[in-house]
PDB file with SEQRES, HELIX, SHEET and CRYST1 records, atoms N, CA, C and O in Angstrom:
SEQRES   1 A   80  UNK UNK UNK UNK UNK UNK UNK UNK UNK UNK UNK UNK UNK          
SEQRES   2 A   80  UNK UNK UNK UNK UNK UNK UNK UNK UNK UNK UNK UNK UNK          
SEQRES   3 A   80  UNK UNK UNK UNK UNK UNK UNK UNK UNK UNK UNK UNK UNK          
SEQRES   4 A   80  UNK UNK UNK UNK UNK UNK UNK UNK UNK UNK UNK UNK UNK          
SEQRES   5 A   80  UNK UNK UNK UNK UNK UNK UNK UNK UNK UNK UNK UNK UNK          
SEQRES   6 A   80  UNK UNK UNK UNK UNK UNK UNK UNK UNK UNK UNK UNK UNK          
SEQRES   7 A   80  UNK UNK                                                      
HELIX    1 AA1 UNK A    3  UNK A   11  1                                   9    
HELIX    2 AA2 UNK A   41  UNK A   52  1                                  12    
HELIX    3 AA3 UNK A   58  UNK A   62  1                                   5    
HELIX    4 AA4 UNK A   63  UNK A   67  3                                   5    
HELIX    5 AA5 UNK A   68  UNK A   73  1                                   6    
HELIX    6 AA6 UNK A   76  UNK A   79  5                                   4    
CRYST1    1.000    1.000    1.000  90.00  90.00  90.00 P 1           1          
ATOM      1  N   UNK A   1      11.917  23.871  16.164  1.00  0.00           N  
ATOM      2  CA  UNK A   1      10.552  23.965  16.637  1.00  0.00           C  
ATOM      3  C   UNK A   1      10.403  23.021  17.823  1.00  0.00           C  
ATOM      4  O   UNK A   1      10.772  21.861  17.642  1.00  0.00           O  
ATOM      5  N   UNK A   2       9.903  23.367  19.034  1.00  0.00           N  
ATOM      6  CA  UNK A   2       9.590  22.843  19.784  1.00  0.00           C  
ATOM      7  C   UNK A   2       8.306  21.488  19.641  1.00  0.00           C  
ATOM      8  O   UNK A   2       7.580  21.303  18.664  1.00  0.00           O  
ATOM      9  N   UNK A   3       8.322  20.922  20.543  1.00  0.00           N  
ATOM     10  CA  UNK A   3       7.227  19.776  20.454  1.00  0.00           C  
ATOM     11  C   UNK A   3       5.829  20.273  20.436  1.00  0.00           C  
ATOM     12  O   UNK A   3       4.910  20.057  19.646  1.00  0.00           O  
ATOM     13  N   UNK A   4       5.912  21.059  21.605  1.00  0.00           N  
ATOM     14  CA  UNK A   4       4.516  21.757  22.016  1.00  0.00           C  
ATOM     15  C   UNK A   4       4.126  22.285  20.784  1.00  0.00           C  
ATOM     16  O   UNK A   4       3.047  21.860  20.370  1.00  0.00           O  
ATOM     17  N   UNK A   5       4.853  23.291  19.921  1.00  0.00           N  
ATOM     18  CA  UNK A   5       4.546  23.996  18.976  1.00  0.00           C  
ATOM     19  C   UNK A   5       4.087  23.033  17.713  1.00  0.00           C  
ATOM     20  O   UNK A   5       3.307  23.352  16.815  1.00  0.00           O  
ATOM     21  N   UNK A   6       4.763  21.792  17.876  1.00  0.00           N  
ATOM     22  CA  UNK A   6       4.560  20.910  16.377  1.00  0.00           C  
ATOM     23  C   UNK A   6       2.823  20.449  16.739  1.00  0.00           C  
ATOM     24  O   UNK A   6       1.830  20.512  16.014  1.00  0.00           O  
ATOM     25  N   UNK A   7       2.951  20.070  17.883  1.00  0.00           N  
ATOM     26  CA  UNK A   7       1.428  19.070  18.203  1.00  0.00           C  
ATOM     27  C   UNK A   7       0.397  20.335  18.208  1.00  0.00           C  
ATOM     28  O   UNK A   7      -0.806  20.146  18.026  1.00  0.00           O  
ATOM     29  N   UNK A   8       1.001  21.784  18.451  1.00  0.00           N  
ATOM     30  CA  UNK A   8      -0.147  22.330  18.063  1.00  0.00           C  
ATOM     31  C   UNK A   8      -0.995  22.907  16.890  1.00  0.00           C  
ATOM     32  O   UNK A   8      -2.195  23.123  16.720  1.00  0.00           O  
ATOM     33  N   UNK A   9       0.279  23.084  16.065  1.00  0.00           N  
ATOM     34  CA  UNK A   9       0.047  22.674  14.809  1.00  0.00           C  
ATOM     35  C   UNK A   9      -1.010  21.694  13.913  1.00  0.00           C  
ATOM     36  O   UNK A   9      -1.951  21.832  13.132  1.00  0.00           O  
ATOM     37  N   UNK A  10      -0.159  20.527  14.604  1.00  0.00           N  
ATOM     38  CA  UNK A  10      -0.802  19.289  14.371  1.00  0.00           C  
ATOM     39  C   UNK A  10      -2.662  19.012  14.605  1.00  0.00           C  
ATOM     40  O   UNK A  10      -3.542  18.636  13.831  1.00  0.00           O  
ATOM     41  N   UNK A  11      -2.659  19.338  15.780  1.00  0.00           N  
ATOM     42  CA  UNK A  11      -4.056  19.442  16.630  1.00  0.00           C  
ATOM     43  C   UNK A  11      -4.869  20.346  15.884  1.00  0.00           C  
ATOM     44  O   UNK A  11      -6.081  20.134  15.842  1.00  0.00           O  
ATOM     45  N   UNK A  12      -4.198  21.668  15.080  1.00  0.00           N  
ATOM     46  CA  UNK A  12      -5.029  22.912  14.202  1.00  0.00           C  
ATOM     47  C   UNK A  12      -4.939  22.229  12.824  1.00  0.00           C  
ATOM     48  O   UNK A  12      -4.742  22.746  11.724  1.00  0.00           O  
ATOM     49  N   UNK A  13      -5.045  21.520  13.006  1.00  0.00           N  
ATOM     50  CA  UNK A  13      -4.633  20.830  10.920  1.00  0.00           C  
ATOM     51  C   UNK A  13      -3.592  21.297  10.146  1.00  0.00           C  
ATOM     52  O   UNK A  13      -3.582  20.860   8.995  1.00  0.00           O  
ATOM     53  N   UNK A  14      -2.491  22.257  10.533  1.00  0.00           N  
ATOM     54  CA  UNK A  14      -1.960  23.269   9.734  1.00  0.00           C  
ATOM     55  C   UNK A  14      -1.322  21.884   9.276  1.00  0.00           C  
ATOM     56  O   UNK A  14      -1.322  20.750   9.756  1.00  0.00           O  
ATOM     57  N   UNK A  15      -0.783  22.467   8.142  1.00  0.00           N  
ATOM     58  CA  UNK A  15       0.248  21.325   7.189  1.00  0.00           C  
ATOM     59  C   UNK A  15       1.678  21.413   8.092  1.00  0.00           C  
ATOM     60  O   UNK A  15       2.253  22.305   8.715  1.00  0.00           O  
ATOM     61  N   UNK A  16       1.890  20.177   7.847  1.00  0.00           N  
ATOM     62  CA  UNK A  16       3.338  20.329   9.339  1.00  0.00           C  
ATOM     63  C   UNK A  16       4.077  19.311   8.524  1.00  0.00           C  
ATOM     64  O   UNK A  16       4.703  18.650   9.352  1.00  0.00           O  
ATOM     65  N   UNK A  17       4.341  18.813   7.240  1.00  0.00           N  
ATOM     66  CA  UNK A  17       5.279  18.093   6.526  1.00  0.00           C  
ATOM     67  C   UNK A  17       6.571  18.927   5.921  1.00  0.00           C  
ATOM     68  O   UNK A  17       7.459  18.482   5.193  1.00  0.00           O  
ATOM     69  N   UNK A  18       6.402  20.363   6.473  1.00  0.00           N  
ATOM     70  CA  UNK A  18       7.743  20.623   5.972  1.00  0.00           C  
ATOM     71  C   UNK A  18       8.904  20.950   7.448  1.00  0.00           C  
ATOM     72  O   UNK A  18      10.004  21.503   7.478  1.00  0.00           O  
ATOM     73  N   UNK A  19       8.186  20.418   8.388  1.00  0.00           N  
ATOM     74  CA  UNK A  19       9.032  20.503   9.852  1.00  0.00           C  
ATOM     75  C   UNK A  19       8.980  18.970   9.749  1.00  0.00           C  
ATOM     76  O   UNK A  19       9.090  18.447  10.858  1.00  0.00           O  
ATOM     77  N   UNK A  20       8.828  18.000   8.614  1.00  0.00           N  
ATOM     78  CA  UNK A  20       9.507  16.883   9.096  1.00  0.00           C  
ATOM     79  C   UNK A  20      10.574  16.216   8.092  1.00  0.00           C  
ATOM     80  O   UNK A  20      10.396  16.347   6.881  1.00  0.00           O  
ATOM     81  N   UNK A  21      11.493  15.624   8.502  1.00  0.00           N  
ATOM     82  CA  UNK A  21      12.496  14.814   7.957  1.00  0.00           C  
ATOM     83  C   UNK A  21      11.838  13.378   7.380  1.00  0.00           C  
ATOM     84  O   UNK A  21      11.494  12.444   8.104  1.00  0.00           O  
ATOM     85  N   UNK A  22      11.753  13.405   6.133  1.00  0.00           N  
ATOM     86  CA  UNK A  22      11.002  11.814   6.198  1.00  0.00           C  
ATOM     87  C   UNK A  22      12.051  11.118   5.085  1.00  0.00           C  
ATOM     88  O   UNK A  22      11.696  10.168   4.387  1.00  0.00           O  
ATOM     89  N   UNK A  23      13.199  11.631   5.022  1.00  0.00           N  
ATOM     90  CA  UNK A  23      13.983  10.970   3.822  1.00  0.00           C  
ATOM     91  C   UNK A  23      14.178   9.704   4.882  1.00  0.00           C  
ATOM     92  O   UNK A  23      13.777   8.689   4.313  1.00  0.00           O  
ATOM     93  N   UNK A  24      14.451   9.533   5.650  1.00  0.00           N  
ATOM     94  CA  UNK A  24      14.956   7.761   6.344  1.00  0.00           C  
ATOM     95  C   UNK A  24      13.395   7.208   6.867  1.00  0.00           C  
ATOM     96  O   UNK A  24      13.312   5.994   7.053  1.00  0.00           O  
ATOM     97  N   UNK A  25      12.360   7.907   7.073  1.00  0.00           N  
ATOM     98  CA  UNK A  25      10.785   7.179   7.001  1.00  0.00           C  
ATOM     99  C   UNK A  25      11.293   5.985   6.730  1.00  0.00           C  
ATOM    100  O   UNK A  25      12.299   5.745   6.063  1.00  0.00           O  
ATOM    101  N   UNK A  26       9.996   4.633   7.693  1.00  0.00           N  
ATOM    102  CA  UNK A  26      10.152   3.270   7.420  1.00  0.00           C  
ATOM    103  C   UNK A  26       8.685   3.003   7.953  1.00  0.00           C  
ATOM    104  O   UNK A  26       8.349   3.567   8.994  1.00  0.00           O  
ATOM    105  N   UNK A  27       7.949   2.317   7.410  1.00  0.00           N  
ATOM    106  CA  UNK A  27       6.824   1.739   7.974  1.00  0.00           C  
ATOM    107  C   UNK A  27       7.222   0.489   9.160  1.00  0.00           C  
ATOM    108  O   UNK A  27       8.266  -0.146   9.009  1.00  0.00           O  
ATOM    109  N   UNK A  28       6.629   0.305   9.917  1.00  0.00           N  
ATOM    110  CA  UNK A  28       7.312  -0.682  10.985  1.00  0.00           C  
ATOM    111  C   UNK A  28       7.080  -1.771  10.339  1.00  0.00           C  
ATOM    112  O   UNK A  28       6.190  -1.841   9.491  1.00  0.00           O  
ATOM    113  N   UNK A  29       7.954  -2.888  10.700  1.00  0.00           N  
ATOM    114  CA  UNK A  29       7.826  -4.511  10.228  1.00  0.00           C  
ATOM    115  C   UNK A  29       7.902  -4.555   8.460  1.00  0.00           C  
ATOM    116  O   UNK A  29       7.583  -5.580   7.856  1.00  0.00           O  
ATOM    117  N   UNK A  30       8.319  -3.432   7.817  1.00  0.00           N  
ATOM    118  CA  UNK A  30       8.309  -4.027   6.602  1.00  0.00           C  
ATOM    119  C   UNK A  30       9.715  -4.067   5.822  1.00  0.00           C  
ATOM    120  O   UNK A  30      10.045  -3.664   4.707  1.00  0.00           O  
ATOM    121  N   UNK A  31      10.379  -4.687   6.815  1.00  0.00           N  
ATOM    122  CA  UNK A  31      12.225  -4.896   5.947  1.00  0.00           C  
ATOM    123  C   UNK A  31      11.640  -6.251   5.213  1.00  0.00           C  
ATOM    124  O   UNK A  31      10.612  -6.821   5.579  1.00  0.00           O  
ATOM    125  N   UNK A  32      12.188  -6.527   4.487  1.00  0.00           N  
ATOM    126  CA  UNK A  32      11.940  -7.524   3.529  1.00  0.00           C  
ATOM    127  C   UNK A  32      13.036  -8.691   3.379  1.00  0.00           C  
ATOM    128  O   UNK A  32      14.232  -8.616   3.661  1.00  0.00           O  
ATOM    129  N   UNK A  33      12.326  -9.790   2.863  1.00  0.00           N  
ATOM    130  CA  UNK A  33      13.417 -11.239   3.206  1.00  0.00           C  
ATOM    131  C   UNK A  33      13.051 -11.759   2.388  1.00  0.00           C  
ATOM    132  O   UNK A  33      11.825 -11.780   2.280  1.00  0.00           O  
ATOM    133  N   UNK A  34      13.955 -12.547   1.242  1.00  0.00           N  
ATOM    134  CA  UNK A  34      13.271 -13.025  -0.128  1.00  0.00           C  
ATOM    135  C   UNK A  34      13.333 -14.430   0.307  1.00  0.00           C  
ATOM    136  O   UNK A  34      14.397 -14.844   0.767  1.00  0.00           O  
ATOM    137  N   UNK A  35      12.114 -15.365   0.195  1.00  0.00           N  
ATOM    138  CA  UNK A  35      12.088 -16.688   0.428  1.00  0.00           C  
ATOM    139  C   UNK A  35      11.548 -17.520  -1.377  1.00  0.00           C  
ATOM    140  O   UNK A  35      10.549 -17.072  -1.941  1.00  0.00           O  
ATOM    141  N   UNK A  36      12.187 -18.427  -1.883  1.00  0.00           N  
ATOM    142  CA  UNK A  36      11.954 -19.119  -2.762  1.00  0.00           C  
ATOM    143  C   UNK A  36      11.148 -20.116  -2.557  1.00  0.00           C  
ATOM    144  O   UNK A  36      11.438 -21.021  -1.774  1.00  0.00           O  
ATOM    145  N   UNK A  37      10.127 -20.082  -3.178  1.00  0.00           N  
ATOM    146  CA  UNK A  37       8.605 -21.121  -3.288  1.00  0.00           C  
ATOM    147  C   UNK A  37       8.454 -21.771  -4.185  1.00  0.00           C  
ATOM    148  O   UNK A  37       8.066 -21.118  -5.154  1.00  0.00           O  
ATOM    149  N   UNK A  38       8.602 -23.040  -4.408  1.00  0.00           N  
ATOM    150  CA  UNK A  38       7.706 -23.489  -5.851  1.00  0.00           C  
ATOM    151  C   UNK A  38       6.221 -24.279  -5.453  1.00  0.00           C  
ATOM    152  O   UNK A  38       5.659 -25.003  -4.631  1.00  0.00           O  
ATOM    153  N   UNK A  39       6.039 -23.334  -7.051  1.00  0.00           N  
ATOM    154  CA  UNK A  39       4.504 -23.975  -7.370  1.00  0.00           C  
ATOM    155  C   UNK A  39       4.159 -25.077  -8.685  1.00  0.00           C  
ATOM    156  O   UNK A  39       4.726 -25.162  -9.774  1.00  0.00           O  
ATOM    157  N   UNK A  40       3.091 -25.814  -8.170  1.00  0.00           N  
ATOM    158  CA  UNK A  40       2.668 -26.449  -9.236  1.00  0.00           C  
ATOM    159  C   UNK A  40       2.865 -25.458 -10.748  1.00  0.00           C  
ATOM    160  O   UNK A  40       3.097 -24.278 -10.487  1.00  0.00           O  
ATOM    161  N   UNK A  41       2.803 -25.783 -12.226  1.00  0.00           N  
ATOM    162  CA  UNK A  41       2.756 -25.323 -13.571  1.00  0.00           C  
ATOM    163  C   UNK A  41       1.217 -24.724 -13.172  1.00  0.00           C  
ATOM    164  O   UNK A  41       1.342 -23.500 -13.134  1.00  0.00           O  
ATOM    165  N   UNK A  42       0.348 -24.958 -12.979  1.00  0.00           N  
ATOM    166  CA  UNK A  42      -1.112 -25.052 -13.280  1.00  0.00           C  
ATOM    167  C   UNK A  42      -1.143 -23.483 -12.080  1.00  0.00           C  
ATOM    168  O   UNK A  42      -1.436 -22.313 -12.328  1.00  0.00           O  
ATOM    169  N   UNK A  43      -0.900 -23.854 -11.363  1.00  0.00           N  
ATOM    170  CA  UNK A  43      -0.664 -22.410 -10.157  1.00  0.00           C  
ATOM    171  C   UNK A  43      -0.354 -21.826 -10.893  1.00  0.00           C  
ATOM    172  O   UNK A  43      -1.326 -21.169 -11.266  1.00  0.00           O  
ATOM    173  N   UNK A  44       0.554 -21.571 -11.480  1.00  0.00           N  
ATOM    174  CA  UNK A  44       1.664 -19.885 -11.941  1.00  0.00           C  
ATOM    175  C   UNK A  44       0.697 -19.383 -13.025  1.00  0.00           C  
ATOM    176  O   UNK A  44       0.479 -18.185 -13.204  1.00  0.00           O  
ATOM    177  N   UNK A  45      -0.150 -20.859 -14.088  1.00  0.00           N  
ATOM    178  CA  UNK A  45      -0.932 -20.288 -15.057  1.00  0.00           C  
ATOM    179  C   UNK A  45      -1.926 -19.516 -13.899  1.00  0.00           C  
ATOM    180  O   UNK A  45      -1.607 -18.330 -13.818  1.00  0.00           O  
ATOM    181  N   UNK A  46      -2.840 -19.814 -13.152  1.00  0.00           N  
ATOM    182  CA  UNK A  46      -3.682 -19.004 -12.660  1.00  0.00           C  
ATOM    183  C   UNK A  46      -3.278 -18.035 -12.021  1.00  0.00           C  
ATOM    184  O   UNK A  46      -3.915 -16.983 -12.086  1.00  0.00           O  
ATOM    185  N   UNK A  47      -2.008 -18.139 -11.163  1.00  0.00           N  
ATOM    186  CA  UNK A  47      -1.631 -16.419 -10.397  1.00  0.00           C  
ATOM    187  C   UNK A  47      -1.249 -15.887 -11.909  1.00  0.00           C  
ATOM    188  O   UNK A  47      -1.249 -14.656 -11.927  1.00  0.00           O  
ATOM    189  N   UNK A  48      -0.994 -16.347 -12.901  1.00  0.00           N  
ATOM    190  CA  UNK A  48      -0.705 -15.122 -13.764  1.00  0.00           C  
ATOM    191  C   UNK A  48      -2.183 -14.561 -14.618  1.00  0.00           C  
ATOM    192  O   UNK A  48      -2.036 -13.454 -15.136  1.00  0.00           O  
ATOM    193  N   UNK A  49      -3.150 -15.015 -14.751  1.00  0.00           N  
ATOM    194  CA  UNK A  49      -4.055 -15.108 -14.853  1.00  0.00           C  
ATOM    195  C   UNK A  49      -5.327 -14.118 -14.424  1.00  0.00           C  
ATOM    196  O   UNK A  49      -6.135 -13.422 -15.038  1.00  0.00           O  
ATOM    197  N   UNK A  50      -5.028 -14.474 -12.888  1.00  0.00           N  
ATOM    198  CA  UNK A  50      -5.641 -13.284 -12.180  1.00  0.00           C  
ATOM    199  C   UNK A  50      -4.642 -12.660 -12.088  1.00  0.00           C  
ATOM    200  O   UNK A  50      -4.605 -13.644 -11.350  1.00  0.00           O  
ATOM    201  N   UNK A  51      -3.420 -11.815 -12.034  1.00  0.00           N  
ATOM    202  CA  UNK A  51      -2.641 -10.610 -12.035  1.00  0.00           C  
ATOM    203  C   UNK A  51      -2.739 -10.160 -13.091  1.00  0.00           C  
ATOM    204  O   UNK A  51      -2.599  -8.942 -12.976  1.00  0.00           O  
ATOM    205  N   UNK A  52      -2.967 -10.533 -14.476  1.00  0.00           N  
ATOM    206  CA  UNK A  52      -3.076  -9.642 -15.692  1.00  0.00           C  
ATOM    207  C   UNK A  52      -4.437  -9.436 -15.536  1.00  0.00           C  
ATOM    208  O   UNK A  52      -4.692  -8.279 -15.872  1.00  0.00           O  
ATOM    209  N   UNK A  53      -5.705 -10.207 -15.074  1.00  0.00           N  
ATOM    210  CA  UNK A  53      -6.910  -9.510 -14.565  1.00  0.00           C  
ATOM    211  C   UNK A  53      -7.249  -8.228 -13.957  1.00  0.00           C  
ATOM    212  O   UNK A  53      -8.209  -7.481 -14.147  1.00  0.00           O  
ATOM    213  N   UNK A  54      -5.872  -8.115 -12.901  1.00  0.00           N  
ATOM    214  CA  UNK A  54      -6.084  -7.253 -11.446  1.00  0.00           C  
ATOM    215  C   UNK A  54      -5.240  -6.328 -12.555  1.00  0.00           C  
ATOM    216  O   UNK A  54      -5.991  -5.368 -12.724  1.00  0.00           O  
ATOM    217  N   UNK A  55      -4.325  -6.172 -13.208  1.00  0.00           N  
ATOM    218  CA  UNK A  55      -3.435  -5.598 -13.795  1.00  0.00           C  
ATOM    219  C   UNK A  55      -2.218  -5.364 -12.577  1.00  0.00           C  
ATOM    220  O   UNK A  55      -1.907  -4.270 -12.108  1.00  0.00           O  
ATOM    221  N   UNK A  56      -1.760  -6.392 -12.290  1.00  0.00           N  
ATOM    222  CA  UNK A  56      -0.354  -5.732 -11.168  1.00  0.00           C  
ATOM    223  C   UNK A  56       0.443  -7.727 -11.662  1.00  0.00           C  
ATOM    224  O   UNK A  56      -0.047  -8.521 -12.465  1.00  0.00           O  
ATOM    225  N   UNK A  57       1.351  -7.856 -11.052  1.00  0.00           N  
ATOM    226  CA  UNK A  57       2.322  -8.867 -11.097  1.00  0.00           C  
ATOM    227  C   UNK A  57       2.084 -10.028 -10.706  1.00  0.00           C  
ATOM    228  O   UNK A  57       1.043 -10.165 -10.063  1.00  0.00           O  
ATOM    229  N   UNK A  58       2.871 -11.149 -10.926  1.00  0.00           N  
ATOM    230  CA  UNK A  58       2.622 -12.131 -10.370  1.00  0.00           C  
ATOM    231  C   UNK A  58       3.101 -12.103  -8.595  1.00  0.00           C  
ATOM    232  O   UNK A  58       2.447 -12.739  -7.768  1.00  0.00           O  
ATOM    233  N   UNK A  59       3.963 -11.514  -8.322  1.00  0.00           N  
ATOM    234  CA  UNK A  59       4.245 -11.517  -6.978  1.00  0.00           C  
ATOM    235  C   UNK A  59       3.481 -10.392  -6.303  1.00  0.00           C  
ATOM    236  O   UNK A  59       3.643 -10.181  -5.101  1.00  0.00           O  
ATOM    237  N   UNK A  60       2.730  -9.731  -6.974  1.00  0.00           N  
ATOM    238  CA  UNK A  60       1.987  -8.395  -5.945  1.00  0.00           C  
ATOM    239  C   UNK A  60       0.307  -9.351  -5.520  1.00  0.00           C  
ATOM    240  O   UNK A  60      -0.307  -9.045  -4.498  1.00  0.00           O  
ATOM    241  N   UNK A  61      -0.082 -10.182  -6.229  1.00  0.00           N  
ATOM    242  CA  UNK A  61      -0.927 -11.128  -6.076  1.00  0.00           C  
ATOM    243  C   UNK A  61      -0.760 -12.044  -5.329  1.00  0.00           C  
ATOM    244  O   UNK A  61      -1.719 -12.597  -4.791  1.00  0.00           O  
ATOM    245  N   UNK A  62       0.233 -12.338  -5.166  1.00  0.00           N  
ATOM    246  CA  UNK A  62       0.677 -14.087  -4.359  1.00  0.00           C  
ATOM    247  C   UNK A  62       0.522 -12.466  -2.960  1.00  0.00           C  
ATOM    248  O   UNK A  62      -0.341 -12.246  -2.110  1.00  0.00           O  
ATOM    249  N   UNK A  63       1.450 -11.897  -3.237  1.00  0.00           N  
ATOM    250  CA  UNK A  63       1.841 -11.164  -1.524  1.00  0.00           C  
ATOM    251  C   UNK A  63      -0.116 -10.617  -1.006  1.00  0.00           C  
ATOM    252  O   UNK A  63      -0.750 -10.994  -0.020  1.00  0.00           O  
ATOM    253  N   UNK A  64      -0.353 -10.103  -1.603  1.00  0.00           N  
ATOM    254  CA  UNK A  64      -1.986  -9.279  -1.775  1.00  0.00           C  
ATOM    255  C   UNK A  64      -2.953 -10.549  -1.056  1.00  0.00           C  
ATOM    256  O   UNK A  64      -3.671 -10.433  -0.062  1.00  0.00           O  
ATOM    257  N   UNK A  65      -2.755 -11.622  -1.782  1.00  0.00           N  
ATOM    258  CA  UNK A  65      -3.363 -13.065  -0.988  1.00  0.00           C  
ATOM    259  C   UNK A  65      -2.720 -13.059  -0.061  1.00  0.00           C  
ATOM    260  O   UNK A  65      -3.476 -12.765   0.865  1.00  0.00           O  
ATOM    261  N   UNK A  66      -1.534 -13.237   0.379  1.00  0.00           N  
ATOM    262  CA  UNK A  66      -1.276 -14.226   1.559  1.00  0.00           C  
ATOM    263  C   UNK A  66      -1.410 -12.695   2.617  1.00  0.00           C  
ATOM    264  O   UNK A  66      -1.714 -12.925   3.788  1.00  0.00           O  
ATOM    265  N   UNK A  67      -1.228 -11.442   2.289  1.00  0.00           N  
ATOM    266  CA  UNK A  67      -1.591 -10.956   3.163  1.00  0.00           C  
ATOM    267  C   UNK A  67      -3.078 -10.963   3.876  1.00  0.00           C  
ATOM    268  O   UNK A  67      -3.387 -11.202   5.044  1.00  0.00           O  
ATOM    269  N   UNK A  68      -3.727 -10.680   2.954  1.00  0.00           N  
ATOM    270  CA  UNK A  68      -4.797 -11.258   3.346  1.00  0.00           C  
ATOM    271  C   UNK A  68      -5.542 -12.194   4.381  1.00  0.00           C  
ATOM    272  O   UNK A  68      -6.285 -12.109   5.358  1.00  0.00           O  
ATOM    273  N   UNK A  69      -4.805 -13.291   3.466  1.00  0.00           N  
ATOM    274  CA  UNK A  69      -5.361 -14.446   4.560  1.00  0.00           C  
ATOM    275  C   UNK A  69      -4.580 -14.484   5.970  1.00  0.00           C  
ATOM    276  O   UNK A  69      -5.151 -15.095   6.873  1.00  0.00           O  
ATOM    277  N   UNK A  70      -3.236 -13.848   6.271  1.00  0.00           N  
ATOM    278  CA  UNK A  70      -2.527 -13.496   7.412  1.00  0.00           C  
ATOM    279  C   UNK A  70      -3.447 -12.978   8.120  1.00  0.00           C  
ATOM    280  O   UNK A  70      -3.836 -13.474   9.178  1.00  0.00           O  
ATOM    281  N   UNK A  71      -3.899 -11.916   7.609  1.00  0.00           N  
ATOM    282  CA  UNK A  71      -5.031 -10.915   8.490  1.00  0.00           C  
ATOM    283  C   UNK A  71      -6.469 -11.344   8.663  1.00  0.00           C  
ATOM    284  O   UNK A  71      -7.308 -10.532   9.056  1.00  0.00           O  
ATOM    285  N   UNK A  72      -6.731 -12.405   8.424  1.00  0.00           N  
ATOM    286  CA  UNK A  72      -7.532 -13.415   8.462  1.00  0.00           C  
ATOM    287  C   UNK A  72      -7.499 -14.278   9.765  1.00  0.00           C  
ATOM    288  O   UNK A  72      -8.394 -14.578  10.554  1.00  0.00           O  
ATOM    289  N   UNK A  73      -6.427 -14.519   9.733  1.00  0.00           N  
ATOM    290  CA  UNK A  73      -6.208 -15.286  10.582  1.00  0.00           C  
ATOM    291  C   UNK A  73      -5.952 -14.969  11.900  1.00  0.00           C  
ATOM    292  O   UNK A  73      -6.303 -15.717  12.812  1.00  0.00           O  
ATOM    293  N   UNK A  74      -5.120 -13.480  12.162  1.00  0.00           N  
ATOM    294  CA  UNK A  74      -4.806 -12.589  13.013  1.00  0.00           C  
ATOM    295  C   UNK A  74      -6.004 -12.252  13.678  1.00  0.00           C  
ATOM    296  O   UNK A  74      -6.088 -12.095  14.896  1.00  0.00           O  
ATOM    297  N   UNK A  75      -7.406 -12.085  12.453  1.00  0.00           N  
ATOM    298  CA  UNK A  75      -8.236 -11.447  13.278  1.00  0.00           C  
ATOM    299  C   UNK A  75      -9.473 -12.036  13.296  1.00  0.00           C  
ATOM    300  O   UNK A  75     -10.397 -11.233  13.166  1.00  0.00           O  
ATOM    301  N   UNK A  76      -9.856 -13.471  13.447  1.00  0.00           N  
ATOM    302  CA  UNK A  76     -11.077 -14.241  13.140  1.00  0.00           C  
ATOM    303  C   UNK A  76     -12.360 -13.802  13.127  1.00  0.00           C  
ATOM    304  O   UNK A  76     -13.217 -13.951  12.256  1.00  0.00           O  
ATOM    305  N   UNK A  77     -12.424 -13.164  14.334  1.00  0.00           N  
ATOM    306  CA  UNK A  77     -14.027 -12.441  14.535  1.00  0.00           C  
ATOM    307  C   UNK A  77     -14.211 -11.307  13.638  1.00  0.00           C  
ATOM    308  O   UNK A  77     -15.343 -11.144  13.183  1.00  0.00           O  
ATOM    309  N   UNK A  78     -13.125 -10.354  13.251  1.00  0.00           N  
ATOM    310  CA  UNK A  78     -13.747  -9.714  12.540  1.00  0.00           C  
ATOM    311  C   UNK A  78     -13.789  -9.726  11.458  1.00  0.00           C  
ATOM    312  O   UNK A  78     -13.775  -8.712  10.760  1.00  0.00           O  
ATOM    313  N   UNK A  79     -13.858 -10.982  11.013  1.00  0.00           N  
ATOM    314  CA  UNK A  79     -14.086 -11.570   9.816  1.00  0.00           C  
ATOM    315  C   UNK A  79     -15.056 -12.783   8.970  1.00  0.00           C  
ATOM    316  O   UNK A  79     -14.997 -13.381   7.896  1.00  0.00           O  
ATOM    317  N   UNK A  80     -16.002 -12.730  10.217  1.00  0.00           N  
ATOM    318  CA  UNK A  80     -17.069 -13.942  10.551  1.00  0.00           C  
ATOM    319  C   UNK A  80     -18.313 -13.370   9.639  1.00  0.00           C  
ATOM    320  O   UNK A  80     -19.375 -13.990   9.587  1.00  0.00           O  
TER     321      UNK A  80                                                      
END                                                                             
């Protein structure tokens, strides 16, 4: 299929996921790098705390925060 033909597709709403290859798909910037942190005892009780709250993990909480506050920081004003 040509390009022209995909974007016009695309542009008509038709469903166009079976003209694509997405088995190697990657979201940009998200290869991953394991870094070791310690926390206070009293920390791990509360991230575990609020993650059995939220119902997800202790590390989907720590990441969920610090993303957060990354994008916080990235974007001040629109967050005033």
């Amino acid at each position: 299929m040509k390009a022209t033909e995909f974007d016009k597709k695309f542009d008509n709403g038709e469903d166009i996921f079976d003209n694509l290859d997405l088995s190697k798909a990657k979201k940009p910037l998200q290869n991953q790098k394991r870094v070791n942190v310690d926390f206070p005892t009293w920390m791990i009780d509360s991230l575990d705390r609020e993650a059995s709250r939220v119902g997800v993990t202790r590390q989907s909480i720590i990441k969920i925060w610090l993303a957060e506050r990354l994008e916080l920081q990235s974007n001040p004003i629109n967050h005033k």
